[in-house]
N, C-alpha and C positions, 0 to 999 in steps of 0.2 A: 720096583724097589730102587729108592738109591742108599748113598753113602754119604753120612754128612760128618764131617770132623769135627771129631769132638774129644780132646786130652781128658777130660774130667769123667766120662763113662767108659766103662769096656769095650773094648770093640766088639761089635755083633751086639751091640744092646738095643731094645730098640725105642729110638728117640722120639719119633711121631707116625702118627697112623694119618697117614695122605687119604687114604680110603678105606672105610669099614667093609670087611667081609660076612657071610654069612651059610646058615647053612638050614636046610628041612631035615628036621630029625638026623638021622647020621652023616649025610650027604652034605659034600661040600659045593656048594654051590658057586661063592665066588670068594676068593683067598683076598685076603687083603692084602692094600697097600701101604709099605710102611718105608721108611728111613732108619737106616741103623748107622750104629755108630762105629768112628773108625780112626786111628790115629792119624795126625796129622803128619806131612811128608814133608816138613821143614828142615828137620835135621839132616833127611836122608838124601835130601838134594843137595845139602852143602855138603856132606860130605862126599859125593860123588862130585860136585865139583871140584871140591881142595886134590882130589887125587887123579882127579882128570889132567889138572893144572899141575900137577908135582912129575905127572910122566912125561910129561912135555919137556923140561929141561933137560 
C-alpha cells in the first residue's frame, strides 16, 4: 500500500489498484494492492517552519 497526494479526493480513498487481489469462495487468498489518497503536507510544513523561525528571535 502507499499514499499518494491527492487535494481533490478524501483521504483513505482509494486512487489505484497497483495489484489485483483475489479470493476462492470465502477465503482470501491474496489482499490487494492499492494507493490511497492523502492530503498533501504543503501547508504543514510552512507553517512549522514560520514558527520554527518566529522562536528563534
Amino acid at each position: 500500500m502507499i499514499e499518494i497526494e491527492d487535494d481533490q479526493k478524501e483521504p483513505g480513498t482509494i486512487v489505484q489498484e497497483i495489484q489485483k487481489g483475489f479470493t476462492i469462495k470465502d477465503r482470501l487468498l491474496r489482499p490487494a494492492l492499492v494507493g490511497v489518497a492523502k492530503k498533501s503536507e504543503k501547508k504543514v510544513e510552512k507553517n512549522e517552519e514560520n514558527k520554527e523561525n518566529s522562536g528563534d528571535k
